[in-house]
MIDOSE-1310 file (N, C-alpha, C; in nm, 2 decimals, decimal comma, always signed):
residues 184
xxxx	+0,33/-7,89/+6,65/+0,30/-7,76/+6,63/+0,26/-7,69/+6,76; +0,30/-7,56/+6,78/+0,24/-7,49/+6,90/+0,12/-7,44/+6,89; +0,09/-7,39/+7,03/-0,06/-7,38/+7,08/-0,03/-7,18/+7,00; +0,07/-7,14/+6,98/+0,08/-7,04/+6,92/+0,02/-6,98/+6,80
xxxx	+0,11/-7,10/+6,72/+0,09/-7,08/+6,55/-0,09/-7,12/+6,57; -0,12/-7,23/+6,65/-0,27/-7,27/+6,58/-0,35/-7,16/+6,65; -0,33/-7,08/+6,74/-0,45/-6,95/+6,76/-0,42/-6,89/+6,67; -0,36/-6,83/+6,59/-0,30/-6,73/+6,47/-0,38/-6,76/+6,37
xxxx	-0,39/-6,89/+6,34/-0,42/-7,01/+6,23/-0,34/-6,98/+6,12; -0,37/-7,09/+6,04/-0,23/-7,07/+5,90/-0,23/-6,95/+5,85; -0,09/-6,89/+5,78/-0,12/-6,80/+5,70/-0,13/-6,81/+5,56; -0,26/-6,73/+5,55/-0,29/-6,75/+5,42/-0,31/-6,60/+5,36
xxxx	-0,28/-6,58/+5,21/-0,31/-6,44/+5,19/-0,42/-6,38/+5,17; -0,44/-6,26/+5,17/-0,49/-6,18/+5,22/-0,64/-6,17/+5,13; -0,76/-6,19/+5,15/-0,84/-6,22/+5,05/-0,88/-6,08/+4,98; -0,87/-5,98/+5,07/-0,87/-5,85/+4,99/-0,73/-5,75/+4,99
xxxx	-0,71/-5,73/+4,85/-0,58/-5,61/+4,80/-0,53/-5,53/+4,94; -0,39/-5,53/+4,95/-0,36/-5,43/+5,03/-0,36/-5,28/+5,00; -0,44/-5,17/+5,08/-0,43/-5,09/+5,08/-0,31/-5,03/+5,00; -0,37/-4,95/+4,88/-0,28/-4,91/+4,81/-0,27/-4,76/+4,78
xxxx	-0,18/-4,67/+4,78/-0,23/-4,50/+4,72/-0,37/-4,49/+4,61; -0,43/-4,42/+4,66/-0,48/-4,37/+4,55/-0,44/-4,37/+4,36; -0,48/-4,34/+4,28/-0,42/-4,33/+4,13/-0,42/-4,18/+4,16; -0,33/-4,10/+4,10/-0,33/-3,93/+4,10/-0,48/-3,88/+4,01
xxxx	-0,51/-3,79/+4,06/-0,60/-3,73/+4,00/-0,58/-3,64/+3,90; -0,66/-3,64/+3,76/-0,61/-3,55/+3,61/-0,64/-3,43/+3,67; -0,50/-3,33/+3,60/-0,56/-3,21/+3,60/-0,66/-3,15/+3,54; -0,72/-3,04/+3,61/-0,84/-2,99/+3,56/-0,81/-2,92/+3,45
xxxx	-0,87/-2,96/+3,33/-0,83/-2,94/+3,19/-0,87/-2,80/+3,18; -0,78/-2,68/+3,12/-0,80/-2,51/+3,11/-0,87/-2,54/+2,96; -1,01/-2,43/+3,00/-1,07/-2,39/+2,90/-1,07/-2,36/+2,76; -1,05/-2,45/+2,62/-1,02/-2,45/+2,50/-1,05/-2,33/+2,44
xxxx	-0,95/-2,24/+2,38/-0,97/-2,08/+2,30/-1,04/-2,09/+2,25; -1,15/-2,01/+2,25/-1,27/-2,01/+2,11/-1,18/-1,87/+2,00; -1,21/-1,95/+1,94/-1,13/-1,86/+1,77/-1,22/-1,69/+1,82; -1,12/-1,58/+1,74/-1,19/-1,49/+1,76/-1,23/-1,45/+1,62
xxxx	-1,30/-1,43/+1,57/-1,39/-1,47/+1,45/-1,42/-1,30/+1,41; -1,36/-1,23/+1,33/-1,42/-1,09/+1,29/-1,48/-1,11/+1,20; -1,56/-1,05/+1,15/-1,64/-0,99/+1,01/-1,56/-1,01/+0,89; -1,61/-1,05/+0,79/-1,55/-1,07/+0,68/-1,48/-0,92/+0,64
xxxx	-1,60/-0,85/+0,64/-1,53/-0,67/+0,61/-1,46/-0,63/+0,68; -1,42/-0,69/+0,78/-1,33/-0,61/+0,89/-1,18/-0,69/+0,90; -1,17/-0,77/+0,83/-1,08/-0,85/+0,79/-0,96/-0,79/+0,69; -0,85/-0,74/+0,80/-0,73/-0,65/+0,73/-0,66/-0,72/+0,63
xxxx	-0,62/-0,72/+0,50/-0,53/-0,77/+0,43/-0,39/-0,68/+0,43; -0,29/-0,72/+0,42/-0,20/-0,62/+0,38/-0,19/-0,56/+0,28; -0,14/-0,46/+0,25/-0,15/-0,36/+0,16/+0,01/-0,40/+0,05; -0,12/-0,38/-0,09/-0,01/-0,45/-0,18/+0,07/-0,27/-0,21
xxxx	+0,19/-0,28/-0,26/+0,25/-0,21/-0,31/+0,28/-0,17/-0,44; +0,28/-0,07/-0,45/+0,27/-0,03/-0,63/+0,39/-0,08/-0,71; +0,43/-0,12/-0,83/+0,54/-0,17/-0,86/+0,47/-0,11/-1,01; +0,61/-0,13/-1,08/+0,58/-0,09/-1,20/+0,71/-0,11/-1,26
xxxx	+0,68/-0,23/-1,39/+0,80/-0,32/-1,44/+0,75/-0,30/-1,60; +0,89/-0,30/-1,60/+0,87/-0,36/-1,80/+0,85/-0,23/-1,87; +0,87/-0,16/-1,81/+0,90/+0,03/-1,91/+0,92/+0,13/-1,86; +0,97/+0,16/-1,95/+1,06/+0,34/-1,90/+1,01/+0,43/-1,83
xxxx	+1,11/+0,42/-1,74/+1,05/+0,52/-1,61/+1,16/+0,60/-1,57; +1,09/+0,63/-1,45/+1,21/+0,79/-1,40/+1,14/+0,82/-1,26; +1,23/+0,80/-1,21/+1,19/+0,84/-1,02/+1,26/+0,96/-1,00; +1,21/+1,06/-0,96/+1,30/+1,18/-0,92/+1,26/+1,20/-0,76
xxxx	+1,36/+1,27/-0,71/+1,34/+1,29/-0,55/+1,33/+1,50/-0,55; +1,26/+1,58/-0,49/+1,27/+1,75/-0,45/+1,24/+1,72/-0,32; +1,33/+1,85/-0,28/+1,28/+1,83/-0,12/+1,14/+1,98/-0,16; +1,11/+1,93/-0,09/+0,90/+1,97/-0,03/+0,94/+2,15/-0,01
xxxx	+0,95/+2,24/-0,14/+0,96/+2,36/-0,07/+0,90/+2,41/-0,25; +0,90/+2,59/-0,23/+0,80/+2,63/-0,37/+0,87/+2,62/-0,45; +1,00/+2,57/-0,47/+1,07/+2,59/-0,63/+1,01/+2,43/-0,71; +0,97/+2,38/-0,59/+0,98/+2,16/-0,62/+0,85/+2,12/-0,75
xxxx	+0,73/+2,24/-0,74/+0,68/+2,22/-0,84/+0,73/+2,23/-1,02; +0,79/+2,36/-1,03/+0,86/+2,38/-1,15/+0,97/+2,31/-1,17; +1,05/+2,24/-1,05/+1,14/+2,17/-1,13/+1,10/+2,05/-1,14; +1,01/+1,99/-1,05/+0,90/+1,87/-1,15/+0,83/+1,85/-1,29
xxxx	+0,79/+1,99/-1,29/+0,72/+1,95/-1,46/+0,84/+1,95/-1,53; +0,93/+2,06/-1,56/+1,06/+2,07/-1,62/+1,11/+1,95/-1,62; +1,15/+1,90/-1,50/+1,20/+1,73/-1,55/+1,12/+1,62/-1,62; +0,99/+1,63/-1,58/+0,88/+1,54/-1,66/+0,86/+1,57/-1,80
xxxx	+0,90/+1,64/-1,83/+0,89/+1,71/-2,01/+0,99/+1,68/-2,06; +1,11/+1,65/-2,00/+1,26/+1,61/-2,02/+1,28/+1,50/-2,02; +1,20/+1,42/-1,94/+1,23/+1,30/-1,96/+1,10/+1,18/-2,04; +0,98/+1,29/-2,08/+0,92/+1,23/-2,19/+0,99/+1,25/-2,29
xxxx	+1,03/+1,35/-2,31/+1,09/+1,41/-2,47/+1,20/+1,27/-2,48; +1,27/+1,23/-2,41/+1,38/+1,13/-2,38/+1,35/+1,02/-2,44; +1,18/+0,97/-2,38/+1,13/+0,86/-2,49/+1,07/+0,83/-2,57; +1,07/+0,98/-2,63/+1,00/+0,95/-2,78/+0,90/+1,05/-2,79
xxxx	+0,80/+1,06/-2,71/+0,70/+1,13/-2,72/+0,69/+1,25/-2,75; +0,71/+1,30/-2,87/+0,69/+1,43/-2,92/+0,53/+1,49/-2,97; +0,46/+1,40/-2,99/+0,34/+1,47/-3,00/+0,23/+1,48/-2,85; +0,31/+1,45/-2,76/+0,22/+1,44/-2,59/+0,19/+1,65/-2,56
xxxx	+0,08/+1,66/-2,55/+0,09/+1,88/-2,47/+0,21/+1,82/-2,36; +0,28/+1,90/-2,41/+0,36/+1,97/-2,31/+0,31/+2,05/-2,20; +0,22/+2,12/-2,25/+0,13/+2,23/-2,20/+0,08/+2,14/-2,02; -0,02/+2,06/-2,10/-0,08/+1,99/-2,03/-0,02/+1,90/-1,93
xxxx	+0,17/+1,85/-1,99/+0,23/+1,77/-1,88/+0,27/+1,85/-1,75; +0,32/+1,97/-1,83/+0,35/+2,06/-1,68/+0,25/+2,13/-1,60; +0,12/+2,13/-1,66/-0,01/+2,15/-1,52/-0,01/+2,11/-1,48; -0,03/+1,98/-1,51/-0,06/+1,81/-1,45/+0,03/+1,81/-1,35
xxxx	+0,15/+1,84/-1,34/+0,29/+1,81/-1,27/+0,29/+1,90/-1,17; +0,28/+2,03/-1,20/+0,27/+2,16/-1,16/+0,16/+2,10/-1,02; +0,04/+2,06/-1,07/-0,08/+2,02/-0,99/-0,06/+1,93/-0,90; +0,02/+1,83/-0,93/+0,02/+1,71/-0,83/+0,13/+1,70/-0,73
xxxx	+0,25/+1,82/-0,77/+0,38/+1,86/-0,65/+0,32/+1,99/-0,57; +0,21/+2,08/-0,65/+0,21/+2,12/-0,56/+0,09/+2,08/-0,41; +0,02/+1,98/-0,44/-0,08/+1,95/-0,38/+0,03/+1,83/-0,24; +0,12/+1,80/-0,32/+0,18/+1,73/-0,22/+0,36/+1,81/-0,14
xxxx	+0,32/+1,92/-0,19/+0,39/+2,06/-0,12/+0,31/+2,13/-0,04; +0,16/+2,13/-0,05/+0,07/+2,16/+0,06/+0,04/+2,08/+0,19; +0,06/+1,93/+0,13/+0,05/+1,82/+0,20/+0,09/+1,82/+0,32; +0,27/+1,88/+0,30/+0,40/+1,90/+0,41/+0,49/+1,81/+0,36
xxxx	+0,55/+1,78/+0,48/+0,65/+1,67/+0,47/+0,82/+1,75/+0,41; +0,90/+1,69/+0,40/+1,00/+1,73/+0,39/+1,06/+1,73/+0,24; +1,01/+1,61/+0,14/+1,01/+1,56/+0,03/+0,92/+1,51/-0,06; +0,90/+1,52/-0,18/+0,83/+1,45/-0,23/+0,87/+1,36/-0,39
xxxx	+0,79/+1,26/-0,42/+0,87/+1,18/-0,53/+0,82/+1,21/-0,61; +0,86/+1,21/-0,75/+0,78/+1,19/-0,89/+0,82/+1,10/-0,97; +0,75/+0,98/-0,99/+0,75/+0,88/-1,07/+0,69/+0,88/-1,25; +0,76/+0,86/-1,29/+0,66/+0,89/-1,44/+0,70/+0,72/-1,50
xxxx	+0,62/+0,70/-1,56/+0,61/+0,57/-1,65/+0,58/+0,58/-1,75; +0,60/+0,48/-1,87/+0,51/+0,47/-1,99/+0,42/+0,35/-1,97; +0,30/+0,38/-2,01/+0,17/+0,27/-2,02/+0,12/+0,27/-2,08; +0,12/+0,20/-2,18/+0,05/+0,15/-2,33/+0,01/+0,31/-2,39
xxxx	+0,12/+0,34/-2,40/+0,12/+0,47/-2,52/+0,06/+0,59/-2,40; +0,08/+0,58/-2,30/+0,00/+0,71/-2,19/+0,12/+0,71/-2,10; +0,17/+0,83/-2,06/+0,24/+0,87/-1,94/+0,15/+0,85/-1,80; +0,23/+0,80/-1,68/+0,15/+0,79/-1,58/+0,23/+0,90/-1,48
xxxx	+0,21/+0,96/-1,42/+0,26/+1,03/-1,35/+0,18/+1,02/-1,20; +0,29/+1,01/-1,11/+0,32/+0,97/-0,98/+0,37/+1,05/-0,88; +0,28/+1,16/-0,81/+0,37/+1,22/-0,68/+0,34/+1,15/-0,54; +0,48/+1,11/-0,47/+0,44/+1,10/-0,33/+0,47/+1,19/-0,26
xxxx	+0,38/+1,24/-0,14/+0,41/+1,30/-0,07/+0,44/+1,25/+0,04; +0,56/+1,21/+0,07/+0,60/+1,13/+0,24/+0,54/+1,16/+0,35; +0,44/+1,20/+0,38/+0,38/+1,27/+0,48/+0,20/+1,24/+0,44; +0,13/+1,13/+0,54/-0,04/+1,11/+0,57/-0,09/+1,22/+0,58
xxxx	-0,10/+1,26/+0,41/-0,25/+1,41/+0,48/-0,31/+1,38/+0,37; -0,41/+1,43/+0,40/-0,53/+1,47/+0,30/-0,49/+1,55/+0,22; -0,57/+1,54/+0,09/-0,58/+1,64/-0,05/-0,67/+1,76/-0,06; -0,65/+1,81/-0,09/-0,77/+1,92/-0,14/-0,83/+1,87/-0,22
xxxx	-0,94/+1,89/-0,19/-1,07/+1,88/-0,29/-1,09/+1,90/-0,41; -1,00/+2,04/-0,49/-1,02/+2,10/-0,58/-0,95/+2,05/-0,66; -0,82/+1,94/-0,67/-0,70/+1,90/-0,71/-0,77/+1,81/-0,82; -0,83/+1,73/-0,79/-0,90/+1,62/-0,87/-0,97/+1,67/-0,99
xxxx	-1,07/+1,72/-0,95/-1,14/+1,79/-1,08/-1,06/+1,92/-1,15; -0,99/+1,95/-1,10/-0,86/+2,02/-1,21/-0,80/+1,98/-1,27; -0,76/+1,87/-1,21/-0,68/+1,76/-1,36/-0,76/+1,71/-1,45; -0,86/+1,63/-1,39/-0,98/+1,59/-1,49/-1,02/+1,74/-1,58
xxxx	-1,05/+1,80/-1,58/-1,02/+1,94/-1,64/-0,90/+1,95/-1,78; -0,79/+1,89/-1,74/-0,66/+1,87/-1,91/-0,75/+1,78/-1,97; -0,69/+1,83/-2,11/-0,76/+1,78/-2,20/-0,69/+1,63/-2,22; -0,57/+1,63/-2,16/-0,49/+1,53/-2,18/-0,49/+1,43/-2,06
xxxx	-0,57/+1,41/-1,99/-0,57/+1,37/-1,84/-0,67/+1,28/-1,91; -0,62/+1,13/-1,91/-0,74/+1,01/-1,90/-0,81/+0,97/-1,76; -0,70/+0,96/-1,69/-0,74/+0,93/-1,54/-0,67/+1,00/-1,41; -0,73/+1,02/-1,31/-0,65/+1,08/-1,24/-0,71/+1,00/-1,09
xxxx	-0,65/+1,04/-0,97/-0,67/+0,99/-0,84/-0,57/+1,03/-0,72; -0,62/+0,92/-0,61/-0,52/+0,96/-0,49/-0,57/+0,88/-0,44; -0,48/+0,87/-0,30/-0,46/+0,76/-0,22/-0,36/+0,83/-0,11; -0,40/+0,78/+0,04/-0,33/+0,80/+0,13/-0,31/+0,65/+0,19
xxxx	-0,12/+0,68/+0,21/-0,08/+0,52/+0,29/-0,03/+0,58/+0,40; -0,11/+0,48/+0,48/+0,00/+0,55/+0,66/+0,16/+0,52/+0,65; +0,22/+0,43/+0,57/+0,33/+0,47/+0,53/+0,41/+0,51/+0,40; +0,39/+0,50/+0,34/+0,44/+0,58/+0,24/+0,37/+0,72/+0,20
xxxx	+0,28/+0,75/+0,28/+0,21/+0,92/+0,24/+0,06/+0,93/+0,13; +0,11/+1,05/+0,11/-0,03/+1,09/+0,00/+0,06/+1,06/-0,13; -0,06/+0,99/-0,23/-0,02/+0,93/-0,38/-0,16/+1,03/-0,44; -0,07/+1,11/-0,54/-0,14/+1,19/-0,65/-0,09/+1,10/-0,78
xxxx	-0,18/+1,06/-0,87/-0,16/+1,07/-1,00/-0,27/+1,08/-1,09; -0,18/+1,08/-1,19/-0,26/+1,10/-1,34/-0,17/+1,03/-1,42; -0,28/+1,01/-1,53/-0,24/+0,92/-1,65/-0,28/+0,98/-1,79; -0,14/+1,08/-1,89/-0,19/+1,12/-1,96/-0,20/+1,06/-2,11
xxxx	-0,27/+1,11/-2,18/-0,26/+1,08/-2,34/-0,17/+1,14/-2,40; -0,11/+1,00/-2,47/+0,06/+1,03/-2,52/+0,02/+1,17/-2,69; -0,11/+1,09/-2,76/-0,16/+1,17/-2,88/-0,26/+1,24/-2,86; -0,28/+1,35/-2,96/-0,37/+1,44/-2,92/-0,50/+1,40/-2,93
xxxx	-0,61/+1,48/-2,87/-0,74/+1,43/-2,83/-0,77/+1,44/-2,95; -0,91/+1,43/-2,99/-0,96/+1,38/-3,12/-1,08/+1,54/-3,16; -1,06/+1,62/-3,06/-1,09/+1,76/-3,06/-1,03/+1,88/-3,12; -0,86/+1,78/-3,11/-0,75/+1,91/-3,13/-0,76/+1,92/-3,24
xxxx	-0,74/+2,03/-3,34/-0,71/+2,05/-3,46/-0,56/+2,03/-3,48; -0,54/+1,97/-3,58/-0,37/+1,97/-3,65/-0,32/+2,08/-3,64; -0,35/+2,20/-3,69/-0,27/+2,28/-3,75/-0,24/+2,33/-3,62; -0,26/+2,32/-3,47/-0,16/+2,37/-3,38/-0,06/+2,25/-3,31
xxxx	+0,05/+2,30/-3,32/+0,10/+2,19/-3,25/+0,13/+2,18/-3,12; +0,11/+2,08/-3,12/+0,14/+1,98/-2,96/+0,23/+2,03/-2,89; +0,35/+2,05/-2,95/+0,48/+2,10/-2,85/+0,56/+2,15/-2,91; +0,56/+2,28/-2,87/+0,62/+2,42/-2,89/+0,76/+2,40/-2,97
C-alpha cells in the first residue's frame, strides 16, 4: 500500500447523512369561510305562485284603459251564468268587478287580467294589474261592503303586479228576502 492511501485512511462511509435539500414547506393554509348566518326572519323563501286546478275558470286579458272595467263585469256575469250559477247578485258580481279593474286601471300599466274560478259553491274573482303599485285604501272596505263578498284582499308581487280579489257567495245571504230575485 502507499504512504498515500494510508494518510487518507480507509474509506469508510460517511457517519453522518449527506447534506440533503430541505423538505418544501406547506402552504400557508387561506382562512376557512365562516357561514354567513342571517336571521331566521330575514330568511327569503321564494314566492309560491297562485295556481288554481280542478274547476271552472276563465282568464280574460283588457288592455288597462276606462272602457276595461265594464267589459270585465259584463264578461264575469257571462261566464258565471255559463256555469250554472243562477241564483249568485248579479248586482253585486259587476260592483265587485267594476271595483277591482278599476282599482287596477288606477294602478297603470298597460293591461290587466281577470281570473274568475269556482270554489266550493263561491266565485273567486281575480284582477291583475301588471304593474307594482299600491291600492287605494278605500277599495277594500267597499267590497267588504257587497252583501255578497265573503272575502276580499290584495297583494303586490314585484313581478306579476297588484292582485285584487274577492270571493263571492254563489246563494243568497240569509238576510235576503225571496220574493226579490237574485238576477234580473
Amino acid at each position: 500500500m502507499s504512504d498515500a492511501v494510508q494518510a487518507k485512511g480507509p474509506k469508510l462511509p460517511p457517519a453522518y447523512p449527506p447534506k440533503s435539500p430541505p423538505p418544501p414547506k406547506r402552504p400557508v393554509e387561506a382562512p376557512r369561510p365562516q357561514p354567513t348566518t342571517k336571521p331566521a326572519a330575514a330568511v327569503e323563501r321564494p314566492r309560491l305562485r297562485m295556481t288554481i286546478r280542478n274547476r271552472p275558470t276563465r282568464a280574460l286579458t283588457f288592455r288597462s284603459d276606462q272602457w276595461a272595467p265594464v267589459k270585465a263585469a259584463a264578461a264575469a256575469v257571462k261566464a258565471v251564468e255559463e256555469w250554472g250559477y243562477t241564483r249568485i247578485s248579479t248586482d253585486d258580481l259587476t260592483t265587485c268587478v267594476r271595483m277591482l279593474a278599476e282599482a287596477a286601471v288606477t294602478a297603470g300599466g298597460r293591461r290587466l287580467s281577470l281570473h274568475l274560478a269556482d270554489q266550493d259553491q263561491r266565485v273567486l274573482a281575480l284582477v291583475l294589474a301588471h304593474t307594482p303599485a299600491r291600492t287605494e285604501e278605500d277599495v277594500l272596505p267597499a267590497l267588504g261592503a257587497l252583501r255578497s263578498v265573503a272575502a276580499c284582499g290584495t297583494d303586490t308581487d314585484d313581478t306579476e303586479g297588484l292582485r285584487l280579489w274577492a270571493l263571492l257567495e254563489t246563494q243568497p245571504a240569509k238576510g235576503a228576502s225571496a220574493a226579490s230575485p237574485a238576477t234580473p
